[in-house]
C-alpha positions as CSV (number, residue, x, y, z in Angstrom):
1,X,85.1,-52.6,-37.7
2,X,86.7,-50.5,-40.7
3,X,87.3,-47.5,-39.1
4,X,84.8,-45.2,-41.0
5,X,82.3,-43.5,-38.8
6,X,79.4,-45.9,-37.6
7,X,75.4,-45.1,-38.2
8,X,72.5,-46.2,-38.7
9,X,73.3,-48.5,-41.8
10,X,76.4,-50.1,-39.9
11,X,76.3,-53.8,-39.0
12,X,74.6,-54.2,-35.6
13,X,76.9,-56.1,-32.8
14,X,75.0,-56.8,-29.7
15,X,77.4,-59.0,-28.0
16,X,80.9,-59.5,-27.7
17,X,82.5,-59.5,-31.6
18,X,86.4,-61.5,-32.2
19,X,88.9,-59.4,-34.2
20,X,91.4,-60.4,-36.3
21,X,94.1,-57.8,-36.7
22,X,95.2,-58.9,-40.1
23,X,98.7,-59.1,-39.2
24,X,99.2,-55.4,-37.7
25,X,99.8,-54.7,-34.4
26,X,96.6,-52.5,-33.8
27,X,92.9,-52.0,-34.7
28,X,90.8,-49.1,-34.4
29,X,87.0,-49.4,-33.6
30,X,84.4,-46.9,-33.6
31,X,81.1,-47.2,-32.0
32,X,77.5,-45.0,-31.6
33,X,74.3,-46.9,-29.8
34,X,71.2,-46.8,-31.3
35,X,67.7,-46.6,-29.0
36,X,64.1,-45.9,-31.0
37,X,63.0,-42.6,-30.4
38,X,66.1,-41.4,-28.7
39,X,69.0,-39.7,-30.3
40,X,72.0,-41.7,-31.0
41,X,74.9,-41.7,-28.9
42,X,78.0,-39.9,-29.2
43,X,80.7,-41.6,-31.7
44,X,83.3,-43.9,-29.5
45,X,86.7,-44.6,-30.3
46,X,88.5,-47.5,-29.1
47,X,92.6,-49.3,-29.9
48,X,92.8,-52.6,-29.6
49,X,96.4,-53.6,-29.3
50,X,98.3,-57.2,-30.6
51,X,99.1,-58.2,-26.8
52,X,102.6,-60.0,-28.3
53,X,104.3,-62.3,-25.9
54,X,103.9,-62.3,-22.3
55,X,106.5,-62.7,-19.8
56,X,106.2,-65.8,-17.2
57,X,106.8,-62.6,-14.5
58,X,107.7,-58.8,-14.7
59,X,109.8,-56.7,-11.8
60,X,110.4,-53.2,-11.6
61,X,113.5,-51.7,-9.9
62,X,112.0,-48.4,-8.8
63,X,107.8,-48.7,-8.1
64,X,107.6,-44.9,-9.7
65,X,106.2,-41.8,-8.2
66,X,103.0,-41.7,-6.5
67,X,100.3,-40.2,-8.5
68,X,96.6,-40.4,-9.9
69,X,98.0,-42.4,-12.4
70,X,100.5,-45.0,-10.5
71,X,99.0,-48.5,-9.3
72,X,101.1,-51.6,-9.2
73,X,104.0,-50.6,-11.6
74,X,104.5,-54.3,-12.7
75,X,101.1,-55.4,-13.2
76,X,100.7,-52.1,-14.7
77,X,103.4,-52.6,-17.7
78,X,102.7,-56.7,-17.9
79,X,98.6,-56.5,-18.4
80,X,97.1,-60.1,-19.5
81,X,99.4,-61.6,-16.9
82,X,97.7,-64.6,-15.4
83,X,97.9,-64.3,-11.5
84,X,95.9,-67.8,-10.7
85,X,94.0,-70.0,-13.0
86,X,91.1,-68.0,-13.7
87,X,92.0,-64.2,-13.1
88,X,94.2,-62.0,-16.0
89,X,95.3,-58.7,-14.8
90,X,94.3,-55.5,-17.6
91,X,95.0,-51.8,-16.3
92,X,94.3,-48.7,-17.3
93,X,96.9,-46.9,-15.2
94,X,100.1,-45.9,-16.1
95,X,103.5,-45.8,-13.9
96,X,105.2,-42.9,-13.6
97,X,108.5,-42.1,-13.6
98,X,110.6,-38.5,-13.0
99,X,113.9,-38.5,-10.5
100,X,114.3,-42.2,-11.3
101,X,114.1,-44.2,-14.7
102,X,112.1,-47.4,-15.7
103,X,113.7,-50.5,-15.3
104,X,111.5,-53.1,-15.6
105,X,112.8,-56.7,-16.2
106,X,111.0,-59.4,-18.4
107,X,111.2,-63.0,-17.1
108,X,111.0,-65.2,-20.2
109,X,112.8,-67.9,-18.4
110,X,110.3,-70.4,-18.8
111,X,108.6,-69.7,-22.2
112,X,112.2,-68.8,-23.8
113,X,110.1,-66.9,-27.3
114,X,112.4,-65.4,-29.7
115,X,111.9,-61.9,-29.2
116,X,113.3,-59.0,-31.6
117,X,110.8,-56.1,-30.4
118,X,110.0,-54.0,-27.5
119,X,107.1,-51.5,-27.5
120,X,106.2,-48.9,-24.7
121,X,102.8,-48.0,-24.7
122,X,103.5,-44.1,-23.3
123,X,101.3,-41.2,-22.3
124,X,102.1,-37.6,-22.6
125,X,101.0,-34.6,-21.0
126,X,98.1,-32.7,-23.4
127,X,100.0,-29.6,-25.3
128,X,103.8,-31.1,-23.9
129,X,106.6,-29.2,-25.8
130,X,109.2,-31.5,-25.3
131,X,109.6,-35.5,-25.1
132,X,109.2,-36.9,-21.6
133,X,111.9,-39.3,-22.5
134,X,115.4,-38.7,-22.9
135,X,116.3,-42.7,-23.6
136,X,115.1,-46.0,-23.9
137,X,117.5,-49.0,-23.8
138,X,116.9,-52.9,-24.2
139,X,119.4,-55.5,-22.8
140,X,119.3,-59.3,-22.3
141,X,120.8,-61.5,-20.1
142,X,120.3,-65.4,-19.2
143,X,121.3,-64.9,-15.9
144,X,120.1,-61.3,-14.4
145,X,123.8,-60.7,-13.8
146,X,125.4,-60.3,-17.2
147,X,123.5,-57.7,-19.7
148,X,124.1,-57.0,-23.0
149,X,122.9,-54.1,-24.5
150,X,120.4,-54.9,-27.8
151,X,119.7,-51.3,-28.8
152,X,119.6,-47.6,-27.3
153,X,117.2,-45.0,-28.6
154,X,118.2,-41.5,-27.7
155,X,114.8,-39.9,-28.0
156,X,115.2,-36.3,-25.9
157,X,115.1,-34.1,-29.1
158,X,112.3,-35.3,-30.7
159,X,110.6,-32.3,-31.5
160,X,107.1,-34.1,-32.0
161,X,105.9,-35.5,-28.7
162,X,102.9,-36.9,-30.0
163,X,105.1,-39.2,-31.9
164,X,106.1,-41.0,-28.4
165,X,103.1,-42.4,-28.0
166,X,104.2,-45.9,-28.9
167,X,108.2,-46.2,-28.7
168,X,109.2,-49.2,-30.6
169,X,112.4,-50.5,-30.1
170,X,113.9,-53.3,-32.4
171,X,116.7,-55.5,-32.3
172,X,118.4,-58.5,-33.4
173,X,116.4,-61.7,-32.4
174,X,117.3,-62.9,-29.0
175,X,116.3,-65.9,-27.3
176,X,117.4,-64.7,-23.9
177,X,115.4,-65.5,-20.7
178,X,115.5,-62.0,-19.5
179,X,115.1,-58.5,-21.3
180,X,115.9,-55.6,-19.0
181,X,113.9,-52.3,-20.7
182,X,115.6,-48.5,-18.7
183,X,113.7,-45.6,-19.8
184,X,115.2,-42.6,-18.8
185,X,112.9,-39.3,-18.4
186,X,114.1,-36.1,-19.7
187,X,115.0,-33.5,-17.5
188,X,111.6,-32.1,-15.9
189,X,109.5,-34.5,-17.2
190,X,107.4,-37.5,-16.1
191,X,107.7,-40.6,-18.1
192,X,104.8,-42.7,-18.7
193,X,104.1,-46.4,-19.5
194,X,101.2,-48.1,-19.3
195,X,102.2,-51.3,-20.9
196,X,105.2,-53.0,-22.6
197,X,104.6,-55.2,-25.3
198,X,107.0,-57.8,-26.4
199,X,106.9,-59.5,-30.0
């Protein structure tokens, strides 16, 4: 639970443990299993992410392209959505996106939060030269009708793409009922989200 390597000295959990992220937005766990008289597993890596704020619904304008990696594009980005009284949706799929952008918009409608952060949780291609993403916009509206634009990263000359792993977008607070996120993929390239995280 402190992010060093696990052995044989490290505290034993053999059921399910509660986390407290001490205020940061992510936590790192490493694991290895133990049998007697067998070797011990590999070490396993795990992220455990500060879900933020949920939105009452999610829709998204274009479903993305069709791939090994495209499901459901809005359960995909809203996981931890409640879709009757005892399921929660988690994915580990991304949506894709190329020809068209993201555009995926939050329905806070209900729970009206103050909101001053948006986070894409993105995937890139292994040994990628160039960011996947060209821009990433936020805008609100109490109306779906009406948008104003909170803040616009241009993010197509980042030289690191590795770096794109977790785009964070902040803004002045808004108390809007909507939040319309566009995320436009660079030329060539597939954008991909697997979650967007509110806070």
């Amino acid at each position: 639970m402190d992010e060093t390597e696990p052995n044989e000295k490290s505290e034993i959990y053999e059921s399910g443990i509660t986390m407290d992220l001490q205020g940061e937005r992510s936590k790192t766990v490493k694991a290895i299993a133990y049998k007697d008289n067998w070797l011990p597993s590999e070490v396993s890596t795990f992220v455990f992410y500060d879900k933020g704020l949920v939105p009452d619904g999610l829709e998204v304008v274009h479903p993305g392209i069709l791939s090994s990696y495209t499901g459901e594009a809005a359960r995909i980005l809203n996981d931890d959505a409640k879709y009757d009284a005892n399921t929660y949706y988690y994915s580990k799929f991304y949506a894709s996106f190329n020809s068209k952008p993201l555009i995926a918009i939050a329905d806070f409608s209900t729970s009206n939060p103050k909101i001053k952060e948006v986070v894409l949780s993105c995937g890139n291609r292994n040994g990628a030269k160039k960011s996947s993403v060209m821009y990433v916009e936020v805008w609100s509206s109490n109306n779906k009708e009406n948008w104003t634009l909170l803040k616009k990263l241009n993010l197509a000359k980042v030289a690191n793409p590795d770096k794109l792993n977790e785009i964070s977008i902040k803004f002045p607070e808004s108390s809007a009922k909507y939040f319309k996120v566009v995320g436009q993929p660079n030329t060539e390239s597939t954008l991909r989200v697997n979650q967007l995280f509110f806070f």
